[in-house]
LUMGURO-516043 format. One record per residue (C-alpha): x, y, z. Coordinates in pm, whole numbers, plus 50000, padded with zeros to 5 digits. Example, Ala and Ser with C-alpha at 12.3 -4.5 7.8 and 13.67 -1.06 7.14 Angstrom:
<keses>
512304955050780513674989450714
</keses>
This chain:
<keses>
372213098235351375563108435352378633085935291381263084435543384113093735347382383130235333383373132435655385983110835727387773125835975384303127236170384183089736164387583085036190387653099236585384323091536665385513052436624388303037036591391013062236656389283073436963392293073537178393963099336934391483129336958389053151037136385503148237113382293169337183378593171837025378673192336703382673189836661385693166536697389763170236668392863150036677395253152736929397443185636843400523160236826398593135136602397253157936334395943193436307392753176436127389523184736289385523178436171382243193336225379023177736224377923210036072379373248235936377453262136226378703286236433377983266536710380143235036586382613263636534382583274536869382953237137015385863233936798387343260636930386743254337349389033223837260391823242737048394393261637267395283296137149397633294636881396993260936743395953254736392393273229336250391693223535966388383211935845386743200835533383693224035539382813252935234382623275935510385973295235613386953298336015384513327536173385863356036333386543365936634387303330736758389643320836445391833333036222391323320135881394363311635715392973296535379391763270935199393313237335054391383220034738391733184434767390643156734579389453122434723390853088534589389123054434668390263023934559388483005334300389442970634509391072950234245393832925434437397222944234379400352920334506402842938134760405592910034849408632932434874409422934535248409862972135352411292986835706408432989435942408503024436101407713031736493408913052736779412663054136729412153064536387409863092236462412173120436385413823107436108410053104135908408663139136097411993149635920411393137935585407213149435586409343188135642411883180535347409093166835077405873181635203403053151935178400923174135336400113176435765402223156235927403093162736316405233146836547403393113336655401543113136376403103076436284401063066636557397843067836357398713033836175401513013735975404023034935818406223016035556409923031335472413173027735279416763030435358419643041235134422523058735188422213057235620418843078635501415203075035537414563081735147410723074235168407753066035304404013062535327402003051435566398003049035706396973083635886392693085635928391023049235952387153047035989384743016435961385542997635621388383023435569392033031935555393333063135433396903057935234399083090435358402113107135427403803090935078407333111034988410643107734902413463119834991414453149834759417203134534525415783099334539413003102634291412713084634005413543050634171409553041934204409713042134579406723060734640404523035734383406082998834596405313014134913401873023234856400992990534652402252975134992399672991535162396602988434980397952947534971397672951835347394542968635388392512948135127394042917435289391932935435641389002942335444389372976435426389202997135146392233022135081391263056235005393703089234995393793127234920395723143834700395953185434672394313196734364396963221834208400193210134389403263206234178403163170534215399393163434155400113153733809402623126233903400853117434197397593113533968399083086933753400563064933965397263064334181395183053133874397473026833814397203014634124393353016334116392933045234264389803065934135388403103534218384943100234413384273136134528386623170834527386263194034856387913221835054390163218335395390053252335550393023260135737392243282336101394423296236408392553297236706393313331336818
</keses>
């Protein structure tokens, strides 16, 4: 039997982020404005074809599948290696008091995700779950938040900083805040981190310091629905 965090984003809009996404049989998506992340039940060309009856021409998705977008419905734009963290559960403390992030700081953070790159982040993608920032200088400088969140799960995502601002640990507080949150909800934090990126390295270490562990290694493939 498969674990759910093979298919998280699967999970994720089948339950309890419902309300964000679009949902048939053999395929499911978030709302273009949430995320481009999609699943499949399968890397049939059937759950391929539902995917793309609910993806407007022109839109981009991505799924975690070894099986790139099929022609003449898609065109494939790639692939992304990523590698999946969980955490190992240990208690981790996260007193400090950080800037909750909603609505009217939407464009400041959808700004940021552009500047430092955490990976896909759209415009009411805060939406998705608690997103944690700092201030300095009149500037959002960093932030991370909670984007995919299944049964037993949160996903730790969209952490970055503010080119010019690293080196201040902002990125390491802000997630231990999280993970103090979710264990505190009995969920278990888990992220994704892109195997290769300049910043995998970095990112690497301060994940297994904070517990963080790799379960499995897969493949986002990135598609425009022609």
């Amino acid at each position: 039997m498969s674990h759910v965090l093979d298919n998280p984003a699967w999970h994720a809009v089948l339950g309890p982020q419902r309300e964000f996404g679009r949902v048939s049989r053999l395929a499911v998506r978030y709302q273009p404005t949430i995320s481009p992340i999609a699943a499949l039940v399968e890397d049939s060309d059937a759950a391929f074809a539902e995917l793309a009856a609910m993806t407007a021409a022109g839109e981009i998705v991505a799924v975690i599948s070894e099986r790139t977008f099929p022609e003449p419905d898609w065109q494939p734009l790639g692939s992304v290696p990523l590698s999946q963290w969980v955490h190992d559960g240990r208690v981790v403390t996260g007193e400090e008091t950080f800037d909750v992030l909603g609505e009217a700081q939407a464009a400041d953070m959808y700004a940021l995700a552009k500047l430092a790159d955490p990976g896909p982040f759209e415009r009411d993608t805060w939406r998705l779950g608690t997103y944690l920032g700092i201030h300095a200088d009149g500037l959002l400088v960093a932030m991370a938040g909670e984007r995919m969140r299944l049964p037993g799960y949160a996903e730790v995502s969209a952490v970055a900083t503010r080119p010019g601002y690293e080196g201040h640990g902002y990125a390491t507080r802000l997630v231990r805040a999280l993970i103090a949150r979710e264990l505190a909800a009995g969920e278990r934090p888990f992220l994704h981190v892109r195997t290769g990126s300049p910043a995998e390295r970095a990112a690497s270490r301060v994940y297994e310091k904070l517990g963080f562990g790799v379960r499995v290694r897969s493949t986002f493939q990135v598609g425009r629905r022609r």
